[in-house]
C-alpha positions as CSV (number, residue, x, y, z in Angstrom):
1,X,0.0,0.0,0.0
2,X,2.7,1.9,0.8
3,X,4.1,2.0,-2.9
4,X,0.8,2.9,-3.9
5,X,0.1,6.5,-1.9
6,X,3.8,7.3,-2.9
7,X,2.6,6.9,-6.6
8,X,-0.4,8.4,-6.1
9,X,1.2,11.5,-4.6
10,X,3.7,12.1,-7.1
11,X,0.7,12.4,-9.5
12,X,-1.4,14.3,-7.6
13,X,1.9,17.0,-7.6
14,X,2.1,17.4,-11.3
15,X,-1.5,17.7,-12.0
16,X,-2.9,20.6,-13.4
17,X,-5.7,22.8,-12.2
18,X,-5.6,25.7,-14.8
19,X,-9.0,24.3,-16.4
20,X,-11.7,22.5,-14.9
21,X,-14.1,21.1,-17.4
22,X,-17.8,21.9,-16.4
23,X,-18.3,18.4,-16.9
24,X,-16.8,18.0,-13.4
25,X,-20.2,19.7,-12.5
26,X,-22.7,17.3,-14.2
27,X,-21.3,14.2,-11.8
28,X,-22.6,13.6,-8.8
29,X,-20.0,12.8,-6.4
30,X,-22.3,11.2,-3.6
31,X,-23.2,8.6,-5.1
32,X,-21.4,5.1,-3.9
33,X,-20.1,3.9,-6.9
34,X,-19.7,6.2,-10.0
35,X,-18.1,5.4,-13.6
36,X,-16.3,7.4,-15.7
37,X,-16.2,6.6,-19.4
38,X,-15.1,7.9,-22.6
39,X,-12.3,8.2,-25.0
40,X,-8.6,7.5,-24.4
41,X,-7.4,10.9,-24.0
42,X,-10.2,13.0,-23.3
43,X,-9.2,13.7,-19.8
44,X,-10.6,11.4,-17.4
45,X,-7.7,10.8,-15.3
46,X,-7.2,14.5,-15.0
47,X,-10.3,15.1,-14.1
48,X,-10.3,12.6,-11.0
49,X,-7.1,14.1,-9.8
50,X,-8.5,17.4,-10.0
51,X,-11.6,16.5,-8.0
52,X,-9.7,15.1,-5.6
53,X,-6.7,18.1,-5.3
54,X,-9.8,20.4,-4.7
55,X,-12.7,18.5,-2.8
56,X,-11.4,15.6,-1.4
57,X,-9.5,14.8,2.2
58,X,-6.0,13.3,1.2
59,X,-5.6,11.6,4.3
60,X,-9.3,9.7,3.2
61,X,-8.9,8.8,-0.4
62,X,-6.7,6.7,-2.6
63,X,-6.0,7.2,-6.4
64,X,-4.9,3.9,-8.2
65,X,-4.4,2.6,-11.5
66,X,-5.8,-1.1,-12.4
67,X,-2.6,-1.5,-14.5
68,X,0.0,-0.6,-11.9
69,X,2.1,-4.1,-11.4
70,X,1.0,-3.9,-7.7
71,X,-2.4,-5.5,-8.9
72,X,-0.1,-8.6,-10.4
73,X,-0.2,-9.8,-6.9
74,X,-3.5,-8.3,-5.6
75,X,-6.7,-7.7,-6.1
76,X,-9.0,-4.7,-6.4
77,X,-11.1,-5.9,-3.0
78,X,-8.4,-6.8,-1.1
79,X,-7.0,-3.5,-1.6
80,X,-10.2,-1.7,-1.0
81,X,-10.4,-3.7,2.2
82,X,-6.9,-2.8,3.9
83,X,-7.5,1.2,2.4
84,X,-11.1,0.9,4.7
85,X,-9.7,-0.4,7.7
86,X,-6.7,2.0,7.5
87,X,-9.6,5.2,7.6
88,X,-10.4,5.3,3.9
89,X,-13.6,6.5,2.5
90,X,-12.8,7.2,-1.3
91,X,-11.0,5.6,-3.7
92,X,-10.3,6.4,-7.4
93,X,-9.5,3.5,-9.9
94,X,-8.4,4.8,-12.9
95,X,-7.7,2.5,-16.3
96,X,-9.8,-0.4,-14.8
97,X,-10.8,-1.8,-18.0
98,X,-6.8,-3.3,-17.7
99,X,-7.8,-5.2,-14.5
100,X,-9.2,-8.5,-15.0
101,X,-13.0,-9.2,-13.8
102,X,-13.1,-5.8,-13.2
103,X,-16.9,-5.6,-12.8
104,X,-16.6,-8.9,-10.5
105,X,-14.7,-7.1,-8.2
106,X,-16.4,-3.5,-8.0
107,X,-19.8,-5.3,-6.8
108,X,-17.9,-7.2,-4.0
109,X,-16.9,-4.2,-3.3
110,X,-19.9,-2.3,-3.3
111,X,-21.6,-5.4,-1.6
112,X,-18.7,-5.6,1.4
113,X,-17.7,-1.9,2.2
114,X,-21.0,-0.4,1.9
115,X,-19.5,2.8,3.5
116,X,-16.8,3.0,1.1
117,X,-17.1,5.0,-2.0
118,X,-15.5,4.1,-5.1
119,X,-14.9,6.4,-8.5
120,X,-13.7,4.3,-11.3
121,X,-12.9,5.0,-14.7
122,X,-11.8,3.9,-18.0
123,X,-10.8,4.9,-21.8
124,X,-12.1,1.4,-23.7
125,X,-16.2,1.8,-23.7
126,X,-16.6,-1.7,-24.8
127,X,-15.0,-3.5,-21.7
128,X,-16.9,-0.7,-19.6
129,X,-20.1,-1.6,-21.2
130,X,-19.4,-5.6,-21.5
131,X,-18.6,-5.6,-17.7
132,X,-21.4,-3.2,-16.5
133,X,-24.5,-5.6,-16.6
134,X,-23.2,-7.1,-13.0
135,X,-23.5,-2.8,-11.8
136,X,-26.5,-1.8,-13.6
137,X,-28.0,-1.4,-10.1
138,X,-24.8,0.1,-8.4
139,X,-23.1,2.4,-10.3
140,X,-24.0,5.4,-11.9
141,X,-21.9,6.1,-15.1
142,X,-20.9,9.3,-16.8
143,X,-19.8,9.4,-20.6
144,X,-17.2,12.1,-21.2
145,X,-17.2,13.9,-24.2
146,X,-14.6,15.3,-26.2
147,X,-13.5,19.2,-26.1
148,X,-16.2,21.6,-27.2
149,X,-15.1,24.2,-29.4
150,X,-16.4,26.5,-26.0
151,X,-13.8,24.5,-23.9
152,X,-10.9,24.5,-26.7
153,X,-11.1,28.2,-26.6
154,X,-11.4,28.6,-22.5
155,X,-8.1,26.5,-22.7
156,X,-6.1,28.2,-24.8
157,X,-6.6,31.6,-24.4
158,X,-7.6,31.6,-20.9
159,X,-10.7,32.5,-21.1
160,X,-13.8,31.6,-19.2
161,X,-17.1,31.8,-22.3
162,X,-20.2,29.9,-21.2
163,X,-22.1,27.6,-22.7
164,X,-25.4,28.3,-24.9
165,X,-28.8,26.9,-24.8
166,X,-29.7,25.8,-28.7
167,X,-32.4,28.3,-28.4
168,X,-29.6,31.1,-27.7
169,X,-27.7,29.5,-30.3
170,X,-30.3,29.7,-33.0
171,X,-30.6,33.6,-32.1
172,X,-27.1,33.9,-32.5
173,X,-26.3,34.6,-29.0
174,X,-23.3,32.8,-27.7
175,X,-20.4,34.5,-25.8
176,X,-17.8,35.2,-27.6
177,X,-15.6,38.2,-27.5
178,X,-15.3,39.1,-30.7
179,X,-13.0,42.9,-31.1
180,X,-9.6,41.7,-31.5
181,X,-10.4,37.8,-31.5
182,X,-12.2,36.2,-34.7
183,X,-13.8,33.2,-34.3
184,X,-13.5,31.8,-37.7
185,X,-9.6,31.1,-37.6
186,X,-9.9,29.6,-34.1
187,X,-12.5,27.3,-35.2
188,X,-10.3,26.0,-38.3
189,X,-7.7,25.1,-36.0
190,X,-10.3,23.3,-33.6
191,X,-11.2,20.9,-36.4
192,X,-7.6,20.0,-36.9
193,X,-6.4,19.5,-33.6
194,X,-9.1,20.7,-30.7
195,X,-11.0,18.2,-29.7
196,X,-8.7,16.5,-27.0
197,X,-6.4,18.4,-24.6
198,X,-3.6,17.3,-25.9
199,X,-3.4,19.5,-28.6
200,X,-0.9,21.3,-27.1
201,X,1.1,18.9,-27.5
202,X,3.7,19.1,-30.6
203,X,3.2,15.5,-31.7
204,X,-0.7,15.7,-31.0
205,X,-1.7,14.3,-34.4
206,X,0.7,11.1,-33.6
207,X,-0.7,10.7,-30.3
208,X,-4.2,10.6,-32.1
209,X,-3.1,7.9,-34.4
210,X,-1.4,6.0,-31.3
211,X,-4.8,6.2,-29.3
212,X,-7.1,4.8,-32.9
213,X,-4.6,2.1,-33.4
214,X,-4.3,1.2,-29.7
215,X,-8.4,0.7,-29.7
216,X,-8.7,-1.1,-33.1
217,X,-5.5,-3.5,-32.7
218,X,-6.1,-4.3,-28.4
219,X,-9.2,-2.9,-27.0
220,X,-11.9,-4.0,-29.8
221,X,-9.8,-7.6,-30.4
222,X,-9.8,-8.5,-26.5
223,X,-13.6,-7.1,-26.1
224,X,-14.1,-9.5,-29.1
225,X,-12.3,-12.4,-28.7
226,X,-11.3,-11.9,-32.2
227,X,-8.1,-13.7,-33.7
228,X,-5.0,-11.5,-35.4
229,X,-7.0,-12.1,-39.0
230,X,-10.4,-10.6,-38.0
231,X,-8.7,-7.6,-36.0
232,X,-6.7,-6.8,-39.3
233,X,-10.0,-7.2,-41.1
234,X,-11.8,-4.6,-38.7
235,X,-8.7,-1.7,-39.1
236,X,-9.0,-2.4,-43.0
237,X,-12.6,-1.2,-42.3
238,X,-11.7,1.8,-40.4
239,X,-9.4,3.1,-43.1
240,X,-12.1,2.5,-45.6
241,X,-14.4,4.9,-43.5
242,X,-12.2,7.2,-43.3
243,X,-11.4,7.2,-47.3
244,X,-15.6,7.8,-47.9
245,X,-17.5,9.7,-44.8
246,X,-19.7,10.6,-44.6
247,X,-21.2,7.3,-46.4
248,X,-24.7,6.0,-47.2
249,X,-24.2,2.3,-45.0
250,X,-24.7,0.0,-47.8
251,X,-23.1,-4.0,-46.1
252,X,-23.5,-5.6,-49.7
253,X,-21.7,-2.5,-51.3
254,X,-19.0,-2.4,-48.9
255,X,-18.2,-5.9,-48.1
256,X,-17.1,-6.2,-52.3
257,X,-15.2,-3.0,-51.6
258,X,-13.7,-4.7,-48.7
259,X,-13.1,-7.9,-50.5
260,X,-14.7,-9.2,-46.7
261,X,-17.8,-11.4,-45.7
262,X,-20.9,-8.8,-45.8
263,X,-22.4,-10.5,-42.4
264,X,-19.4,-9.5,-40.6
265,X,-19.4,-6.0,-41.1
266,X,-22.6,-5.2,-39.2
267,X,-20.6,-6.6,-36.0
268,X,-17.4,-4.5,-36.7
269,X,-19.1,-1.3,-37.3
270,X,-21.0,-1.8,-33.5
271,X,-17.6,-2.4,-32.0
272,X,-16.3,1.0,-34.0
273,X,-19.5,2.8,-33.0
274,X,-19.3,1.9,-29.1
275,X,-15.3,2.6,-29.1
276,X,-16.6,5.6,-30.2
277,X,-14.6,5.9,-33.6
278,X,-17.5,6.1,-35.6
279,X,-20.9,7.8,-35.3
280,X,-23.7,6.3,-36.9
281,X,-26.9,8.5,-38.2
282,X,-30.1,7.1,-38.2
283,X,-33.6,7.6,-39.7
284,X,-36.6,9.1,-37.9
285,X,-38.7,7.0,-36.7
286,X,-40.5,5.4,-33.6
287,X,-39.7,3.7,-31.1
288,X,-36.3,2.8,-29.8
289,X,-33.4,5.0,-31.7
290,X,-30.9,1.5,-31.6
291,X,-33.0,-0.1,-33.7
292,X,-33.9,2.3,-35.9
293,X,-32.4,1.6,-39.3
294,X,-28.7,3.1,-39.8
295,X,-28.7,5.4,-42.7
296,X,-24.9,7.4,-42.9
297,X,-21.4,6.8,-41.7
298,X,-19.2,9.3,-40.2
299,X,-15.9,9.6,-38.3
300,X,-16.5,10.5,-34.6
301,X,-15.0,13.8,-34.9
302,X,-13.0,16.1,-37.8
303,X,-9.9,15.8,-35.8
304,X,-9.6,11.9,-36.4
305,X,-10.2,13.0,-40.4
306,X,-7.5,15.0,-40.3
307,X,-5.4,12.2,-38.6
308,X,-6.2,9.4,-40.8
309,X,-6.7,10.7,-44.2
310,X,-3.3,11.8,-44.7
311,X,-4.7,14.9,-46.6
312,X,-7.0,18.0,-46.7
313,X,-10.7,16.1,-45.9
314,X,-13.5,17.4,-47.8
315,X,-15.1,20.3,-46.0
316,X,-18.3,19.3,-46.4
317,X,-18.0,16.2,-44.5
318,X,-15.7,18.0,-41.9
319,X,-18.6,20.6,-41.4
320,X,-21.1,17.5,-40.6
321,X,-19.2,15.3,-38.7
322,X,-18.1,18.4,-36.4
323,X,-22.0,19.4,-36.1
324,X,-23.1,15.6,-35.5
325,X,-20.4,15.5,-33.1
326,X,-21.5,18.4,-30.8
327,X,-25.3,17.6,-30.8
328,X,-25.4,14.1,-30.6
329,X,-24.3,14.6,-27.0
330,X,-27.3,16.7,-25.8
331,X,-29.6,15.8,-28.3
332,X,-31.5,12.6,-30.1
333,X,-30.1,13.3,-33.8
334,X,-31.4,11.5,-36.5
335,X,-31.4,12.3,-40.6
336,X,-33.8,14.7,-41.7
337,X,-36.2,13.4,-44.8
338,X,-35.7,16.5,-46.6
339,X,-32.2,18.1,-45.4
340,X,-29.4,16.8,-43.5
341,X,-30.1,17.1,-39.8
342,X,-32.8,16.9,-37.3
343,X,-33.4,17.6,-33.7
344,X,-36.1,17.4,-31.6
345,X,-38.3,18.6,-35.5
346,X,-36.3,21.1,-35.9
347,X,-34.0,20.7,-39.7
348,X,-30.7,22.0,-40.5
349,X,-28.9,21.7,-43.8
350,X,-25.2,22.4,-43.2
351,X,-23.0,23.6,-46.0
352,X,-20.4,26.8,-46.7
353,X,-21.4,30.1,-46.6
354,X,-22.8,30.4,-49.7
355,X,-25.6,27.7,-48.7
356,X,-29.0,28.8,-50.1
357,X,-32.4,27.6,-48.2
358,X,-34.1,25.2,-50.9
359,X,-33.7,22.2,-49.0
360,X,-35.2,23.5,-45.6
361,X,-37.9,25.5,-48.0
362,X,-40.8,22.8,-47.3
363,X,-39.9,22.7,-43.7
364,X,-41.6,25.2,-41.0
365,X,-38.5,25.4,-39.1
366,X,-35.7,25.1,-40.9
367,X,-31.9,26.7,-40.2
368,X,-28.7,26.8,-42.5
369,X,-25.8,25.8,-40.6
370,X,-23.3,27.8,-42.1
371,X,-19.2,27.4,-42.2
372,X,-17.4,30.6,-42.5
373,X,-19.3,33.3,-41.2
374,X,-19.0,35.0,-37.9
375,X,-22.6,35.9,-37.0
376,X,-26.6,34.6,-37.4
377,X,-28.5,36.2,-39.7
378,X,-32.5,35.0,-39.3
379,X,-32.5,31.5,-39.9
380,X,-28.8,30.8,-41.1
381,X,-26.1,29.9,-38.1
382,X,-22.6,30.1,-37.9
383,X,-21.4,26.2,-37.7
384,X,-18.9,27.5,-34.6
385,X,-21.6,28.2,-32.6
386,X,-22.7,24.8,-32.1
387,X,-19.6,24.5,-30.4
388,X,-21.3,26.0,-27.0
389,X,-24.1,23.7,-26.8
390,X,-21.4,22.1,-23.9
């Protein structure tokens, strides 16, 4: 134990509290057992260490990580057990989705220590989700997103702009300084690099493709049980996304593309879509949004575009994915019969700045989400706004 407050102190040193993400905000930290999910790189373990550098009693909690090599010759509820009986109240497992029977353990846990709390988290959603059915009734989980274009800006220039309701958003209200700062050039380097916080980082684009390959060649395999062949198969598909988005989802067509058996790729692109690689849009329609039928294909976000086309993506599908990215997270998003978008029946075609209104013309309310303008005119948006939603 010893070994592992010494580690954990050495982190807690070097961590930053210049930015606090308002998602901090939307946890609630009462709660027994809580799970923190999302994206390698996003800034989950940050977050923790923050949390705990500003609201927790040090001489009460414990920060760990599942893969630290003390776990080769413990367990998670033994060590939970000697923290409790030494005073401890909290602890913080980070990378859990490393640590065997992870789900196994959090309930004994939970079921054991019933005064302890425990904050876990981890980057691969699949093992998260796989092992979760055992803590459906225990713990709460959170799903981090990536960096708003709001949050991108708060970081790097120090600022402190708040987010925007959609309805503020579709009056062009957002809070943005404007004078000497233009948002138009900040946003273009946002859908290059912005999305994480490591893109101040020199090698941030490297990083990117360390974190994709990482997911597709380990995290989806082991989730999957798949053998070297079919994991091959699966980043073969990835590239071929990336090549197309956005993409009308067409198995037959794809599979002869792919040279690969078309009752496979259904599989693969739920594995892609839960590791959060790929975002799926669906049609309108009743019922539950899972099963409605999967019409386009996208990228999660314009940074990985950037990262794995090897080239200058086509603006057009940068300007969707980017918007698809940012609503999808408040919002039940689905493709609009007549335009591109729709939310909650409202439609938005998104295009350049020259974008004229004849698709959204047969709609009642329709918006034209615009790229390279700086401010709403009636019914036609600035695409960087969208970027305060969160």
């Amino acid at each position: 134990m010893e070994a592992l407050y010494s580690s954990f102190y050495q982190t807690l040193e070097s961590t930053p509290m210049d930015f606090f993400r308002d998602f901090h905000s939307s946890i609630n930290w009462d709660c027994r057992v809580i799970g923190l999910i999302g994206q390698k790189g996003i800034g989950k373990s940050t977050l923790l260490l923050q949390h705990i550098k500003k609201y927790e009693n040090l001489k009460e909690t414990l920060y760990v990580s599942a893969d630290d090599i003390y776990f080769s010759a413990h367990t998670l509820l033994e060590t939970a057990k000697s923290f409790y009986a030494n005073g401890g109240k909290v602890l913080f497992i980070d990378e859990i989705h490393k640590y065997k029977e992870w789900s196994t353990e959090i309930k004994n846990i939970y079921d054991s220590l019933p005064y302890l709390r425990v904050i876990y988290s981890g980057s691969s959603i699949l093992d998260l989700e796989k092992g979760g059915a055992d803590l459906s009734r225990r713990a709460v989980e959170y799903h981090m997103p990536v960096l708003s274009f709001r949050e991108f800006l708060n970081i790097r220039n120090g600022w402190n702009l708040q987010k925007s309701t959609l309805d503020q958003i579709l009056n062009g209200k957002v809070d943005f300084p404007y004078g000497e700062h233009r948002p138009l050039a900040y946003f273009k380097e946002y859908i290059r690099i912005g999305c994480y916080p490591y893109f101040r980082e020199p090698e941030q684009m490297a990083r990117m493709r360390r974190v994709i390959n990482t997911t597709v060649e380990s995290d989806i395999p082991k989730y999957a049980g798949m053998t070297l062949a079919s994991s091959m198969k699966l980043k073969k598909f990835l590239y071929y996304i990336s090549q197309s988005v956005p993409v009308k989802i067409n198995f037959t067509d794809m599979a002869r593309d792919l040279e690969m058996d078309r009752n496979d790729l259904p599989q693969y692109l739920e594995y892609l879509e839960k590791a959060e690689l790929v975002s799926v849009l669906r049609m309108k329609a009743n019922g539950d949004a899972i099963l409605r039928k999967m019409d386009k294909l996208y990228l999660h976000n314009p940074n990985m575009m950037y990262t794995l086309v090897g080239t200058e993506p086509n603006s057009g599908n940068v300007r969707e994915t980017i918007f698809l990215c940012w609503t999808k997270y408040s919002f039940d998003v689905v493709e609009s019969p007549v335009s591109d978008f729709e939310i909650d029946g409202l439609t938005f075609e998104v295009g350049g700045r020259k974008k004229g209104k004849k698709q959204i013309e047969s709609v009642e309310k329709g918006y034209i989400v615009a790229d390279d303008i700086e401010y709403a005119y009636q019914n036609k948006i600035p695409i960087w706004m969208f970027g305060f939603l969160y």
